[in-house]
C-alpha positions, 0 to 999 in steps of 0.5 A, a space after each residue: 953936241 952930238 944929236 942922234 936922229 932916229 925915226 920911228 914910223 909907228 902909226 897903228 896905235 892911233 886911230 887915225 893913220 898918217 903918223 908913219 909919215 911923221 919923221 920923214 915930215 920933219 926930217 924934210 922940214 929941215 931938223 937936221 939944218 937947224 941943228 947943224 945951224 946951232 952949232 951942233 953935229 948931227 946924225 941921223 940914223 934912219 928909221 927903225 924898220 917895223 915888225 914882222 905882221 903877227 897876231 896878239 889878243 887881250 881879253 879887252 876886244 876893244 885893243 887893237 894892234 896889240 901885236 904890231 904895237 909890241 913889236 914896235 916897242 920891243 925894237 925901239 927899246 934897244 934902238 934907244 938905249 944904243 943912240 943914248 950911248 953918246 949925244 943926244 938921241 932925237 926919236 921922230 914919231 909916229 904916235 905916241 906908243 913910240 915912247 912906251 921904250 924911247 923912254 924905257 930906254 933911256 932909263 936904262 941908259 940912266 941906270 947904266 950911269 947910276 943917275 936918276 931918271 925924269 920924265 918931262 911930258 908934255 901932252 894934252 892927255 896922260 895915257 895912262 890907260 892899261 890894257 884893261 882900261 882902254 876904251 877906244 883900243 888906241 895903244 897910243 894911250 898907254 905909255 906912260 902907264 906901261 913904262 912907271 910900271 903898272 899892272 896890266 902889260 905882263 905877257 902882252 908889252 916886253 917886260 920892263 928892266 927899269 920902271 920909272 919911278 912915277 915920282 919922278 913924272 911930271 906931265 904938263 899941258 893936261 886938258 883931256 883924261 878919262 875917268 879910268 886915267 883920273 883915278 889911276 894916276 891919281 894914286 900915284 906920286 906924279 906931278 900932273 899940270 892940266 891947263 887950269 894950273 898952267 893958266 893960274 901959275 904958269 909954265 914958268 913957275 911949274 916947270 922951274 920947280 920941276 927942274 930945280 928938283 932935277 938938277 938937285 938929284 943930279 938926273 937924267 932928263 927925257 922929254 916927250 912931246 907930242 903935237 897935241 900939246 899945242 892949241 890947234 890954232 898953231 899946231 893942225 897937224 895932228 889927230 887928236 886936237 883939243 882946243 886949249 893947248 900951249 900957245 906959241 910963246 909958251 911952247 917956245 918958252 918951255 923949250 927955251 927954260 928946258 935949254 937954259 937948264 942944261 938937263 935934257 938927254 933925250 927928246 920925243 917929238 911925236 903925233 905928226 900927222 902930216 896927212 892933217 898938217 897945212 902946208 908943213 906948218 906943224 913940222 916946221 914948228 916942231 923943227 922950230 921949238 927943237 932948235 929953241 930946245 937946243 939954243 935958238 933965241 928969240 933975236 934969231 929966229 927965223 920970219 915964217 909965212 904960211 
């Protein structure tokens, strides 16, 4: 398969910076080797270069780098829908508010294909926050809000071609969501899987049912995944740790059903933190769920020290 590298070195819609140095982290960790390793061809497109500084405001004054934030979304928009043109784009992060158009592109691409889209998230929080609703400002929070089309981004994010359908949702790993979240996803048709629905029924059988209805409708499938999925134990490199997250093997076992299932299009690896990793052992871990996501097995992987 054709992999399709692409950097997005967004930081301001985190609170804490560090996350520009995301894609270079995990380009130096080795991505495209392992790839390669696999079988697959690889090219790496470099980063998209960042908006011009600018001045936006909202009513909200807790919103911060509203301008920049919108500028990153309206340039990485195109830069998504281009790369899906053929393999699979990879788009390194950079926070999360990268995927407010990494997927907003992709579902574009699938509409250009008359195919349904699907959204695999996999994070410990729903950013499903509005500009209205934010209380911290952080933009990083608001994607997922922003790209199934809800209310509130008119005139400030670009204006949406093709919204997700919520339905076709499926967030997974939850285990930290503000009230004004809770009540609004909750009246939406999106599948949410918090921590304590994983612990009763597992990822396997969660996931395979999310799966199973992908491939029945014939869809296109874009996954997002954010550091913070992960208990901190494995993955410190990152800005928002909530204790409780994936465990090795079971991140490791989700990216190996996501690479048995022959479905994903597109992939988000996001909220690297670099400047808060210990000795690059997160972004070797990402190099190293990617390469289970794209064929590695459990008889051939790699021994790490740390």
């Amino acid at each position: 398969m054709l992999c399709k590298i692409v950097g997005i070195p967004l930081q301001v819609g985190a609170s804490q910076l560090g996350c520009e140095m995301g894609p270079s982290a995990i380009r130096v960790a080795g991505l495209s080797d392992a790839l390669r390793e696999l079988g697959h061809e690889v090219v790496d497109l470099g980063n998209i270069a960042p908006p011009e500084p600018g001045e936006q405001r909202h009513p909200n004054a807790a919103v911060r780098a509203l301008h920049e934030v919108s500028g990153w979304i309206r340039a990485t928009t195109d830069a998504a829908f281009a790369a899906s043109d053929s393999g699979m784009p990879i788009f390194l992060g950079g926070d999360h508010a990268i995927a407010a158009r990494t997927v907003s592109g992709m579902a574009k691409r699938a509409a250009a294909k008359g195919r349904p889209f699907f959204v695999l998230w996999l994070d410990a929080h729903t950013d499903f926050h509005t500009l209205e609703t934010t209380v911290s400002g952080n933009l990083h929070g608001t994607p997922v809000a922003y790209f199934t089309g809800q209310s509130g981004f008119e005139g400030y994010y670009p204006d949406l071609e093709v919204p997700v359908d919520p339905a076709n949702l499926c967030v997974m790993g939850i285990r930290s969501v503000d009230p004004a979240e809770r009540a609004a996803i909750s009246r939406t048709a999106a599948t949410v899987h918090d921590m304590r629905a994983i612990d009763e029924y597992g990822f396997v059988s969660l996931l395979r049912s999310f799966l199973e209805r992908v491939e029945r409708e014939n869809g296109l499938l874009h996954v997002s995944f954010d550091v913070d999925f992960l208990d901190p134990s494995i993955g410190p490199g990152v800005g928002t740790t909530v204790p409780g997250g994936a465990t090795f093997r079971e991140a490791h076992l989700v990216m190996e059903m996501l690479h048995e299932s022959g479905l994903v299009a597109s992939l988000d690896l996001v909220e690297l933190n670099p400047f808060l990793d210990e000795r690059g052992r997160t972004a070797q871990l990402l190099v190293d769920l990617t390469a289970s996501l794209m064929g590695r097995t459990v008889l051939d992987r790699p021994t790490r020290s740390y």
